[in-house]
N, C-alpha and C positions, 0 to 999 in steps of 0.2 A: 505545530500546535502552540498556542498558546493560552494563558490563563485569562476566563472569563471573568475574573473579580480575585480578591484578597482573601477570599472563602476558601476553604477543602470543599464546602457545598456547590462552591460556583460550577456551573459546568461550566467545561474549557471549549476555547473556539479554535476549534478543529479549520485548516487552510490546507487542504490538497495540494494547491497550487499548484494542477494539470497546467500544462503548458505554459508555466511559469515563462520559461525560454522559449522565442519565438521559434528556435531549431528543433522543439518536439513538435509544435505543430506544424512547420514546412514540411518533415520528416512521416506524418501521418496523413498529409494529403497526394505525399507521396505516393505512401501504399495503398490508397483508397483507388490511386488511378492505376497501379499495377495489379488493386485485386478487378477491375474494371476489365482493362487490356484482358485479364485470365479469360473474366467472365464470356468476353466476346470472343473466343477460340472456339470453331468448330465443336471439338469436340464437347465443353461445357455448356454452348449457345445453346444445343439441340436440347437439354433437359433440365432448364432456367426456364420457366413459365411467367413470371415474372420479378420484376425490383421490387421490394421490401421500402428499403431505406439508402442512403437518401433520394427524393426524387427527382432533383435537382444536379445535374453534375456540369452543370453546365460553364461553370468558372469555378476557378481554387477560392474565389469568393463565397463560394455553395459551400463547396466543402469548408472550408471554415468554418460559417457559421451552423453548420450540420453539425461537424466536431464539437463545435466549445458546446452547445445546447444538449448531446446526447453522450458525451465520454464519459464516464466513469469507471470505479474497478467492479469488476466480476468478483473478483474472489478476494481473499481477504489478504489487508495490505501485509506483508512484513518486509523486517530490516532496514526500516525508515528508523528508528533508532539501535543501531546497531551497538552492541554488547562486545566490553574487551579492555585491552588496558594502554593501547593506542590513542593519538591526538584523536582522531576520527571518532573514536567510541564516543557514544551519548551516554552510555550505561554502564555501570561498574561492573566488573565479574559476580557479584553476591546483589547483582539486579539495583542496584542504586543508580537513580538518576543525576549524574552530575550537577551538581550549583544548586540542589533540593537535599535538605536535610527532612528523613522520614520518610521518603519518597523512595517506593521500588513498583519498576516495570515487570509486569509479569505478563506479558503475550507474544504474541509472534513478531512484534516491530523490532523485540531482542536479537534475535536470529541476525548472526553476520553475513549468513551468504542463505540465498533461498534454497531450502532444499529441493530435490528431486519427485519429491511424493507429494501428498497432501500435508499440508501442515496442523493439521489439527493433531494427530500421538503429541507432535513435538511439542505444539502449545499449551496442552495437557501437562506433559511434562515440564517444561517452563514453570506452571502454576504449582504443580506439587512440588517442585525446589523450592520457590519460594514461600510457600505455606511454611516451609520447613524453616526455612532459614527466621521468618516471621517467629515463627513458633520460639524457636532458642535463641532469641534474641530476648527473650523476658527469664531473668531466674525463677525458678521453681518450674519453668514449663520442659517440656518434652519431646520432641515432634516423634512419631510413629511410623 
């Protein structure tokens, strides 16, 4: 991510950059042709009525451009700025964004390892620390 303007109003311009590296996308037309191979087993042939998507497999050319036009995430990203006190960390332990003074992350990009469940308690909780730590950062305030 990066900043869209010199504003706090600016919105920032968010770069995914799926397939930054050409090794995510070899690696995903990969398994596009081993969920293929599955698809055509006996036993799956028989209760496959039809292909969905892509309609084309007909070169890793397809697949490509199948890929880069329909990838995206499902679910929602975390631990793309990962929280700690490590070179690696983007994010301080009290949610500070590195090289941003006033700046604290409070969602699931903090999370150093992805958890096992759904992440939403955890990002909940992320935001209630920080509300808090916000909070007692001003004298006279109090967090609850």
């Amino acid at each position: 991510m990066r900043l869209g303007g010199l504003s706090v109003n600016d919105a920032p311009i968010i770069e995914a950059n799926y397939f930054g590296e050409e090794n995510d996308l070899e690696r995903t037309v990969a398994g596009l042709r081993i969920l293929e191979n599955l698809a055509r087993q006996p036993s799956l042939a028989r209760i496959i009525e039809r292909r969905v998507l892509p309609v084309r497999m007909d070169s890793d050319d397809d697949l490509r451009a199948h890929i880069r036009e329909t990838a995206t995430t499902v679910f929602h990203p975390c631990g793309t700025c990962p929280m700690g006190t490590g070179r690696q960390a983007v994010v301080t332990p009290d949610l500070r964004l590195r090289g941003f003074d006033g700046l604290r992350i409070a969602d699931a990009s903090v999370m150093p390892s992805i958890p096992s469940t759904n992440i939403h308690a955890a990002t909940i909780m992320i935001a209630e620390r920080a509300a808090h730590m916000v909070q007692n950062a001003f004298p006279g305030s109090q967090a609850t």
